[in-house]
C-alpha positions as YAML, in Angstrom:
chain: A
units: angstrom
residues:
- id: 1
  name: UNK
  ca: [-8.09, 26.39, 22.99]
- id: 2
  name: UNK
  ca: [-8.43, 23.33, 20.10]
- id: 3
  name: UNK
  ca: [-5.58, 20.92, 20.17]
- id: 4
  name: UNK
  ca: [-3.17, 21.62, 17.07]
- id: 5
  name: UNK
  ca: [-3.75, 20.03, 13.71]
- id: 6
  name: UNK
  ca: [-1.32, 16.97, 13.94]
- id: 7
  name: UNK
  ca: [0.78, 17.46, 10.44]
- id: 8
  name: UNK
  ca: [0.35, 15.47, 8.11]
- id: 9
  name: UNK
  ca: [2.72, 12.33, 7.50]
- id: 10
  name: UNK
  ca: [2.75, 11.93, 3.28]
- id: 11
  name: UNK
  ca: [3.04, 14.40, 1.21]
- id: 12
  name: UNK
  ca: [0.54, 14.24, -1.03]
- id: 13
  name: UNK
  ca: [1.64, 15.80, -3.94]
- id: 14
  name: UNK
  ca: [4.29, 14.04, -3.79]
- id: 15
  name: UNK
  ca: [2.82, 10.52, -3.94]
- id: 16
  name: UNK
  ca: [0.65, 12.37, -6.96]
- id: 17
  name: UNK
  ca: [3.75, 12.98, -8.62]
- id: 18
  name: UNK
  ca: [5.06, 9.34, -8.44]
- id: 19
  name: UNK
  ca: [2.02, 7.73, -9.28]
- id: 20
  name: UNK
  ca: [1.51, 9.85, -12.47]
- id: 21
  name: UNK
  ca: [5.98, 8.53, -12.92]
- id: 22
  name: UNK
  ca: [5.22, 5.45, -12.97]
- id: 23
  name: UNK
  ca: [2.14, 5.08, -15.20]
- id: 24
  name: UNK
  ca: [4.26, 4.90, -18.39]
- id: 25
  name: UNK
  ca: [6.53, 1.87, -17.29]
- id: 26
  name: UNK
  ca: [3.93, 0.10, -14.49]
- id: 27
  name: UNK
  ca: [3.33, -2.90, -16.81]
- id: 28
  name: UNK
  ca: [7.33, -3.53, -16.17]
- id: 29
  name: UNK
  ca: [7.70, -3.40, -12.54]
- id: 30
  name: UNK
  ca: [4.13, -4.69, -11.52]
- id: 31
  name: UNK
  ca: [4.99, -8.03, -10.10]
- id: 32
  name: UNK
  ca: [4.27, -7.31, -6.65]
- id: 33
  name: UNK
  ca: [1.17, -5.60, -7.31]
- id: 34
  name: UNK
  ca: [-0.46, -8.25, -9.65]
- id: 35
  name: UNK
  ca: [0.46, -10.22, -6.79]
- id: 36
  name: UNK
  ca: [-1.73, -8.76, -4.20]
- id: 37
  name: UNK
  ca: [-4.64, -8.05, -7.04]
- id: 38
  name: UNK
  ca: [-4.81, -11.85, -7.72]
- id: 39
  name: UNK
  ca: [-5.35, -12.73, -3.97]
- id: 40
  name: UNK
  ca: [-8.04, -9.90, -3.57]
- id: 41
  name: UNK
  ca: [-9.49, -11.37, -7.05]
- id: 42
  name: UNK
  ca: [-9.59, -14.64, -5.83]
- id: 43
  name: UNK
  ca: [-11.13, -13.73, -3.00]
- id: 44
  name: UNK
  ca: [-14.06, -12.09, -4.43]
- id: 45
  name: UNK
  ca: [-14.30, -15.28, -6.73]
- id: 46
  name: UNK
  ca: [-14.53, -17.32, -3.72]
- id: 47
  name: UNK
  ca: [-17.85, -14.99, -2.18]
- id: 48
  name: UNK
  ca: [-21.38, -16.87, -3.48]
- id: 49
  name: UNK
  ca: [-23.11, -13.63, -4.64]
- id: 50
  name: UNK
  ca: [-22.17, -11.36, -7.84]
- id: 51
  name: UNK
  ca: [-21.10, -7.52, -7.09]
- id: 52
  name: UNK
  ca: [-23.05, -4.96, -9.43]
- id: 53
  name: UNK
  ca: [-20.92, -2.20, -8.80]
- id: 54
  name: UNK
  ca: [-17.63, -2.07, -7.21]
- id: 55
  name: UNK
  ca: [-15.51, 0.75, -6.57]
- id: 56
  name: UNK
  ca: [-11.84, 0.51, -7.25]
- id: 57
  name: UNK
  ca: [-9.49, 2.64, -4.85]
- id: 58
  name: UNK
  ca: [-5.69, 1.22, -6.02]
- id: 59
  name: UNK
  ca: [-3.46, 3.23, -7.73]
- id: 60
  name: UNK
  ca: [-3.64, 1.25, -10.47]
- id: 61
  name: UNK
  ca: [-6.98, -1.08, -11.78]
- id: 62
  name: UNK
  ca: [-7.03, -4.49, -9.45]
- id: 63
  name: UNK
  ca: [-10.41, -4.97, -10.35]
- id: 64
  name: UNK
  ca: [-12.04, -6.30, -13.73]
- id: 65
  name: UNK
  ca: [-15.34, -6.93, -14.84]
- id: 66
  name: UNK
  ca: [-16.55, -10.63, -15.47]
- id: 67
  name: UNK
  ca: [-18.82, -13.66, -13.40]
- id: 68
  name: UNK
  ca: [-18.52, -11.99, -9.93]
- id: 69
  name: UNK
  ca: [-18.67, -8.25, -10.95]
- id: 70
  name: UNK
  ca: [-21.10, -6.28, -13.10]
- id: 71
  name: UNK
  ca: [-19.30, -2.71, -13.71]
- id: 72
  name: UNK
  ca: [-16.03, -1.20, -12.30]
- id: 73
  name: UNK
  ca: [-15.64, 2.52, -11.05]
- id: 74
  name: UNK
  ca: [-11.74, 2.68, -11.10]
- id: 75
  name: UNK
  ca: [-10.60, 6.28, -8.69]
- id: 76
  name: UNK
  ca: [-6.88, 5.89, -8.79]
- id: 77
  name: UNK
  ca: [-6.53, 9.59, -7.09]
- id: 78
  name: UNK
  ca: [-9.54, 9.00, -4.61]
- id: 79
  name: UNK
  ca: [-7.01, 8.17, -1.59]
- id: 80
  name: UNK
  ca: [-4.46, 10.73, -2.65]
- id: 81
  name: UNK
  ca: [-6.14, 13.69, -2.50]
- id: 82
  name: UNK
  ca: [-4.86, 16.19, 0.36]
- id: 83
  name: UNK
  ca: [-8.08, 16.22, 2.36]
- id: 84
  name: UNK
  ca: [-8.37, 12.37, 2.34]
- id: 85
  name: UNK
  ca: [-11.88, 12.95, 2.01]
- id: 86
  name: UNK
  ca: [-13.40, 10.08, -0.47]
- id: 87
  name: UNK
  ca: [-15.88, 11.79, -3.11]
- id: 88
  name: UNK
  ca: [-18.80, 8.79, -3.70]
- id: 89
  name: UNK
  ca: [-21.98, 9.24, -2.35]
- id: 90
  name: UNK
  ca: [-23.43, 7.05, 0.66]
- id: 91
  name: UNK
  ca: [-24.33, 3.63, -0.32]
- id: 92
  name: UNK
  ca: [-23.47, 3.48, -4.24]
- id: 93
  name: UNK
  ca: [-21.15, 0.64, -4.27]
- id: 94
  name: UNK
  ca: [-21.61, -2.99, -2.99]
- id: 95
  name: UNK
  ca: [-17.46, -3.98, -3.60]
- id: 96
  name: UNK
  ca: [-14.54, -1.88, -2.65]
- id: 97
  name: UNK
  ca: [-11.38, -2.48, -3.34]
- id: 98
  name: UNK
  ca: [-8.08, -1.06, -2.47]
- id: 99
  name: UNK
  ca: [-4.41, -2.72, -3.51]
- id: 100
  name: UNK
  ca: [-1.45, -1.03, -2.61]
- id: 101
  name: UNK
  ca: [-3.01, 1.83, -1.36]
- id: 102
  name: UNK
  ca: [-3.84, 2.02, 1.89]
- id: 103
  name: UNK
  ca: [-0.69, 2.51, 4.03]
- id: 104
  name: UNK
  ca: [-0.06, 5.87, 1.95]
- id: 105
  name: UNK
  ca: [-2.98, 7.11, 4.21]
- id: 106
  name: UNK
  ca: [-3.06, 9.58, 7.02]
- id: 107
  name: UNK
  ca: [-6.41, 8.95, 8.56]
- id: 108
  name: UNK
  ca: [-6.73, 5.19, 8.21]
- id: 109
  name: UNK
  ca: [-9.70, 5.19, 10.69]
- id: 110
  name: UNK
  ca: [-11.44, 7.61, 8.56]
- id: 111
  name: UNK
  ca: [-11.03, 6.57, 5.35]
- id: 112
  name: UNK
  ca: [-12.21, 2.75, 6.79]
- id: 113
  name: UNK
  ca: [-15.25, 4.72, 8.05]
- id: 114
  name: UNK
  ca: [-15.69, 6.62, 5.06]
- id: 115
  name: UNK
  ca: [-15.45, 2.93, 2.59]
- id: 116
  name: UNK
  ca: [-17.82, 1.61, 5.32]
- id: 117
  name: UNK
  ca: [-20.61, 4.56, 4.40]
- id: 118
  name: UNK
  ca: [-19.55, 4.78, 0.68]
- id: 119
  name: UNK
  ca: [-20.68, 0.73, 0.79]
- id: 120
  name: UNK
  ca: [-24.84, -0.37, -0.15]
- id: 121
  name: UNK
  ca: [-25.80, -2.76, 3.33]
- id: 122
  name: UNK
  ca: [-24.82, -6.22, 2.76]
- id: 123
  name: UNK
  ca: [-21.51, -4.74, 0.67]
- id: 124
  name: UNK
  ca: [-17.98, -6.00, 0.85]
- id: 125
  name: UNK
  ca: [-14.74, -4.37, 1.44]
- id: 126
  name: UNK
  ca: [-11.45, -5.82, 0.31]
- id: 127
  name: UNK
  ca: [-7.96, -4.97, 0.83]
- id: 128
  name: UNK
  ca: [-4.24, -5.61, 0.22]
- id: 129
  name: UNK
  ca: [-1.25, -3.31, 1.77]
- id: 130
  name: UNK
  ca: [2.48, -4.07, 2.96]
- id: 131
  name: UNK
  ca: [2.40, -4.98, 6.24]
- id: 132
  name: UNK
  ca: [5.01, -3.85, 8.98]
- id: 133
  name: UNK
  ca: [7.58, -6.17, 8.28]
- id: 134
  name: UNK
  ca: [7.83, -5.18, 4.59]
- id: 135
  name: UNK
  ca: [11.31, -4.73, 3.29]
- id: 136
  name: UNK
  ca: [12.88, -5.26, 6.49]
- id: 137
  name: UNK
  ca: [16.53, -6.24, 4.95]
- id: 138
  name: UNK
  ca: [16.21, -2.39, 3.09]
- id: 139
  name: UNK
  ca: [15.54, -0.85, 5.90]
- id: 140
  name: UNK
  ca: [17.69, -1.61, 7.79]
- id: 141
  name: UNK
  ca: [20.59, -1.75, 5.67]
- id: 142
  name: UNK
  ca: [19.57, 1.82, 4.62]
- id: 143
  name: UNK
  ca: [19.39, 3.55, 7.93]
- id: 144
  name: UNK
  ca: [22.91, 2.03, 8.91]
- id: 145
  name: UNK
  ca: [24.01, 3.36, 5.59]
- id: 146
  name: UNK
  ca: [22.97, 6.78, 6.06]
- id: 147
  name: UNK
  ca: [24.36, 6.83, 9.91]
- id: 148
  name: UNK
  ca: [28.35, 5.47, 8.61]
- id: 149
  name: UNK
  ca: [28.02, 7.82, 5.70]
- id: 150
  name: UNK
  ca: [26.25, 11.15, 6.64]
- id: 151
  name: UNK
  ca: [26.25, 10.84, 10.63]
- id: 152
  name: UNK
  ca: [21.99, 10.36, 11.03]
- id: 153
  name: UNK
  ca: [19.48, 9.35, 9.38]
- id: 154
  name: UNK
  ca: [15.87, 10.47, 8.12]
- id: 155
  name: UNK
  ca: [12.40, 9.25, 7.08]
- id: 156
  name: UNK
  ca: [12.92, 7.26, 4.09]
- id: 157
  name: UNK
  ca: [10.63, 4.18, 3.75]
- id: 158
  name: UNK
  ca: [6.64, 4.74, 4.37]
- id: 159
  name: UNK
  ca: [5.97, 3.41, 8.14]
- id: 160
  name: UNK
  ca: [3.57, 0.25, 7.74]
- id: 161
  name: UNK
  ca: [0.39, -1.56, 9.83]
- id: 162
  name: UNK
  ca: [0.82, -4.33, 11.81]
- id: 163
  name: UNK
  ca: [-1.92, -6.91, 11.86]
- id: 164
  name: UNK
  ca: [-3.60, -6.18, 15.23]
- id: 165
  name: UNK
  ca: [-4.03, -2.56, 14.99]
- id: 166
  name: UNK
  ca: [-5.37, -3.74, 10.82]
- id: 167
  name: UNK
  ca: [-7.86, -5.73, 12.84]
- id: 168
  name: UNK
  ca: [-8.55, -2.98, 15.53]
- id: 169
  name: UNK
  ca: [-9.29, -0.73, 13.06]
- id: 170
  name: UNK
  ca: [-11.78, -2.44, 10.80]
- id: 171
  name: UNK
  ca: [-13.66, -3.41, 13.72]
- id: 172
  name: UNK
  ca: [-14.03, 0.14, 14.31]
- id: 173
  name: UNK
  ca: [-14.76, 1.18, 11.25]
- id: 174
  name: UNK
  ca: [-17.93, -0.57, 11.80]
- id: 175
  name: UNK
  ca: [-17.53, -3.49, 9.04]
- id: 176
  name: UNK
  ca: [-18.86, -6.44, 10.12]
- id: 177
  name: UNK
  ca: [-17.08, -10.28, 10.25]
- id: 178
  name: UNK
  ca: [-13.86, -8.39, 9.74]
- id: 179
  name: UNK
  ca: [-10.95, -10.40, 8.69]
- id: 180
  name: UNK
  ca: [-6.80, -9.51, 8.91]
- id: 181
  name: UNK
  ca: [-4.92, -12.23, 7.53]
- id: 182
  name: UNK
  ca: [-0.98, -12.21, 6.57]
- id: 183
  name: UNK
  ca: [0.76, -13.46, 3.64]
- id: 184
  name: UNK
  ca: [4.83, -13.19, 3.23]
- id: 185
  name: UNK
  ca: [6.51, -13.07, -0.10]
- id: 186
  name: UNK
  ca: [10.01, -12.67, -1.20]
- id: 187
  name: UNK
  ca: [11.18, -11.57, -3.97]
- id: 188
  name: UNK
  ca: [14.70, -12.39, -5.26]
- id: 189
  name: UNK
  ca: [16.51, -9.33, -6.93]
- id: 190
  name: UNK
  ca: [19.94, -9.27, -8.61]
- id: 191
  name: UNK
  ca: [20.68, -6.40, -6.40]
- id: 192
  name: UNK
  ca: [18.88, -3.40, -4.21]
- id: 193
  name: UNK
  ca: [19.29, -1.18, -7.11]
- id: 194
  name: UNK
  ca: [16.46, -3.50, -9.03]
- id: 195
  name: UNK
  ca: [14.31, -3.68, -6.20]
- id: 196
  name: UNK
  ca: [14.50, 0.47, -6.12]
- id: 197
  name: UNK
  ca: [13.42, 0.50, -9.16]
- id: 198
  name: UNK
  ca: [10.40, -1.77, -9.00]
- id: 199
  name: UNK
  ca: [9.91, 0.39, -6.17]
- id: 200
  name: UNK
  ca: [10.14, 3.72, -8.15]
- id: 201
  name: UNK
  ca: [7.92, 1.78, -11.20]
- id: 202
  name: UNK
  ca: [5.26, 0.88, -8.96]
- id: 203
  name: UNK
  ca: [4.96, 4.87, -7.58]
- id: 204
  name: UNK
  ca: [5.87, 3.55, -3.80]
- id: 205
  name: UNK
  ca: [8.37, 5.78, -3.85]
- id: 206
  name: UNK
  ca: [9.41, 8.38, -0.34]
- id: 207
  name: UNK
  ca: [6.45, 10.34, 0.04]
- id: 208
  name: UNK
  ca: [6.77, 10.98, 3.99]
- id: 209
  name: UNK
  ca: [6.63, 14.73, 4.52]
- id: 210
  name: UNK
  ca: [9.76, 14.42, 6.74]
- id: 211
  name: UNK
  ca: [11.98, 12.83, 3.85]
- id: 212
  name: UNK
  ca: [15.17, 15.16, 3.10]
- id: 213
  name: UNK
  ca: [14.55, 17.02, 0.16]
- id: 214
  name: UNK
  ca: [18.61, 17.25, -0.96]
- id: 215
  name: UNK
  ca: [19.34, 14.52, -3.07]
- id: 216
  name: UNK
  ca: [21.13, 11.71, -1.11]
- id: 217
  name: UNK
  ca: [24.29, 10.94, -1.24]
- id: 218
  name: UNK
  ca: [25.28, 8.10, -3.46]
- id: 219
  name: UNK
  ca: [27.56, 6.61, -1.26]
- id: 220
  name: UNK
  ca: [24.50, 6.34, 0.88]
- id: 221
  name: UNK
  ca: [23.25, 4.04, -1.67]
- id: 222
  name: UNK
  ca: [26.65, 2.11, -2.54]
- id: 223
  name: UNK
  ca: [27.14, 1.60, 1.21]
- id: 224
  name: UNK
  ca: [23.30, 0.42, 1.74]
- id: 225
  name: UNK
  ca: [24.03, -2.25, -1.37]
- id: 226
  name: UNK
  ca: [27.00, -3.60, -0.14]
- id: 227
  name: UNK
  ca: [25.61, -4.03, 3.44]
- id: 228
  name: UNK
  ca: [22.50, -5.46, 1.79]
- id: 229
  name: UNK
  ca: [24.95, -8.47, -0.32]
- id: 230
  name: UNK
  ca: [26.97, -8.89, 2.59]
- id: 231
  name: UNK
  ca: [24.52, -9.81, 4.86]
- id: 232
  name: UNK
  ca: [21.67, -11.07, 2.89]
- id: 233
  name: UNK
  ca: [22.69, -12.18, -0.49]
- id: 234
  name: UNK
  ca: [23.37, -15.55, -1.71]
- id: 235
  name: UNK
  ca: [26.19, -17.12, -3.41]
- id: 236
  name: UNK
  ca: [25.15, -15.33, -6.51]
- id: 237
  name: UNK
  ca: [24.39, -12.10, -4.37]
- id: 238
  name: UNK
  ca: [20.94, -12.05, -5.29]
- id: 239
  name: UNK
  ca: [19.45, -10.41, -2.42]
- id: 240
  name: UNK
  ca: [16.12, -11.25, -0.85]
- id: 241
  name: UNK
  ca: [13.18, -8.66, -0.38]
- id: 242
  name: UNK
  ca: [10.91, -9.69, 2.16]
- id: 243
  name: UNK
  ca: [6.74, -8.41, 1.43]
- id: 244
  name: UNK
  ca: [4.40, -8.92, 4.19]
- id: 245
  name: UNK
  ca: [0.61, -8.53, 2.95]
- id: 246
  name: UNK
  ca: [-1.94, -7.94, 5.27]
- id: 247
  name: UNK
  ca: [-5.31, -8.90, 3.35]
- id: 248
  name: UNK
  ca: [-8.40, -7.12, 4.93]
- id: 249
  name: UNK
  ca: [-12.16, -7.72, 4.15]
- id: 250
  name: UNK
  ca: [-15.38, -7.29, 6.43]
- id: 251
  name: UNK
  ca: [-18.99, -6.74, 4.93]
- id: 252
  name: UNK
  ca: [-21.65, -3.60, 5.82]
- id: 253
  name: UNK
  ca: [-24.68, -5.17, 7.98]
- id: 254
  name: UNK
  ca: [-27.56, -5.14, 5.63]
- id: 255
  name: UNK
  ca: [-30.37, -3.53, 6.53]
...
């Protein structure tokens, strides 16, 4: 008898439906994600060869034309769709990219092995994505929140990669001279409400299929706040958001 289909952990529709949210007001809350795009561009800059067609996988363009790359094929749906299953044909792009992407995926292993055929031999593939230490102070801060106020708690932040199993996996995926490097950022906020909505603006919004589907309570929120001042804020109570990047690139043997 086959083993049961695991279910899946994102909802996909969901993450469809904050993506398409935050379009409008992206340019207002993209901070973070300019962020990562400018390491993965300066990356590529750094590479001695020029890329004549790259493949863009973000939810939102990372990639530009200019000295290092000849055309851009932007697919800000490609990873969201609910069969994960990327539609480019074998060997028609010799750059992909993904920003801000990647940890909204089910089948990491398969998607990696799916960019790794979707690259020409001798292609690149470059990534940024939170790692798992990522908005640690929310986190936490929300969970105890939800456990004083409502007596439990549920799925509310996307779970995140750590940097061995990042390496693991693109070694697996076939690409060759992988590389899984870490960068940490923090951002300073004026409170957790401001970070939730650079959250919301960016579309990295719940999309676990667990999450409860009742709207929260607020207190929830004003209790997750005050924890978050209390114990992380400054004299100003400007709180701290801690990003962990984990940048990943490895090449397709050529032939």
């Amino acid at each position: 008898m086959p083993s049961p289909v695991p279910p899946a952990l994102f909802d996909r529709a969901a993450l469809r439906r904050h993506i398409a949210r935050a379009a409008p007001v992206f340019a207002q809350h993209d901070a973070l994600f300019r962020a990562m795009a400018a390491i993965v561009a300066e990356r590529v800059g750094d590479v001695a060869r020029r890329f004549e067609s790259a493949l863009d996988l973000s939810p939102f363009a990372c990639l530009e034309t200019g000295a290092k790359i000849a055309g851009v094929t932007h697919a800000p749906g490609a990873l969201m769709q609910d069969a994960e299953i990327l539609p480019f044909a074998a060997a028609s792009a010799d750059l992909v990219a993904s920003v801000m992407a990647l940890h909204w995926v089910d089948d990491l292993p398969g998607v990696l092995a799916q960019i790794h055929a979707v690259l020409k031999p001798d292609g690149m593939f470059i990534a940024a994505l939170p790692g798992e230490n990522t908005l640690h102070e929310l986190r936490a801060c929300l969970m105890e929140a939800e456990i004083a106020v409502s007596g439990g708690i549920s799925p509310r932040l996307s779970p995140t990669l750590d940097l061995q199993t990042a390496s693991i996996l693109m070694q697996r995926g076939g690409f060759a001279l992988p590389v899984a490097d870490i960068e940490t950022v923090t951002v300073v906020y004026p409170d957790m409400f401001a970070l939730m909505r650079d959250l919301r603006g960016t579309g990295q919004t719940n999309a676990h299929s667990q999450r409860p589907r009742a709207a929260t309570r607020r207190a929830v929120f004003f209790e997750a706040a005050r924890l978050y001042r209390d114990r992380f804020g400054d004299a100003n109570g400007h709180i701290p958001a801690t990003i962990e990047i984990i940048n990943l690139h490895g090449w397709k043997q050529p032939l």
